[in-house]
N, C-alpha and C positions, 0 to 999 in steps of 0.2 A: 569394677566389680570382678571379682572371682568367678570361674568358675569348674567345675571338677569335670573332666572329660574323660571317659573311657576309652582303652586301645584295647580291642579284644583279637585273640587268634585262639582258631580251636587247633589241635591236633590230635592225630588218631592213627591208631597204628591195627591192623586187623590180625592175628594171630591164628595160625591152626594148632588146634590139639587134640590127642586123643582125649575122649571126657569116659569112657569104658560107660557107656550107658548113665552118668552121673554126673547132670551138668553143673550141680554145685561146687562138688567136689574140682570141676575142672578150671569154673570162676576164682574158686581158692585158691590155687596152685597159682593162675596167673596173678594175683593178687601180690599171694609169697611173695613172685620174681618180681614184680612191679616194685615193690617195701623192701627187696633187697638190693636194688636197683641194676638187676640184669637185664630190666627192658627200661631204657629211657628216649623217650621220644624226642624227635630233632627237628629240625627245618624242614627233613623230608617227608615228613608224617603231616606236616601243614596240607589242612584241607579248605575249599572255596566255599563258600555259602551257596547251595544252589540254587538258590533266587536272581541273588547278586552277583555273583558269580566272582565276587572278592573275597582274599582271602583275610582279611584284616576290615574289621568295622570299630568306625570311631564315634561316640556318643557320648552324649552327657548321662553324667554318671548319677543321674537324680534319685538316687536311692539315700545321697548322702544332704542332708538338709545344706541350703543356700548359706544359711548362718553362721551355721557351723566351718563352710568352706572357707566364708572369710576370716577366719582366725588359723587358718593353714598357711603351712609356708609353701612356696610359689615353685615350679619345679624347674630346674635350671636344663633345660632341653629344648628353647624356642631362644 
C-alpha cells in the first residue's frame, strides 16, 4: 500500500522597520520586497518546533484520501 508522507520545515526571518505609526502600510512594503524577491529565506532562517525541538517534522499527509494515493506515482527519493 501507498502512502503519502509529509516533510515539513518552517522558516522565518524577523525583519525591522520603520512602520511611521502605520502598521499596515509597513506589512505592505514588506510584502512588496517579499513578491520582488529582495528578502528570500534560506537554511538560515530554519526554525525548531519548540516542543520538539526539531527542526523538520515528518507525517502522513492524511489530508490527501488513501485512494487516491494509490493511483500516484511513487517518489524516487528512498
Amino acid at each position: 500500500m501507498k502512502r503519502a508522507i509529509a516533510v515539513q520545515e518552517i522558516l522565518r526571518r524577523v525583519l525591522i522597520v520603520e512602520d511611521n505609526d502605520n502598521l499596515e502600510e509597513a506589512l505592505a512594503d514588506v510584502r512588496k520586497s517579499y513578491k520582488k524577491e529582495r528578502i528570500v529565506l534560506d537554511d538560515s532562517d530554519l526554525i525548531s518546533n519548540p516542543i520538539t525541538g526539531e527542526s523538520v517534522e515528518i507525517f502522513e499527509a492524511d489530508w490527501i484520501d488513501l485512494e487516491e494515493v494509490q493511483h500516484m506515482e511513487l517518489s524516487n527519493i528512498l
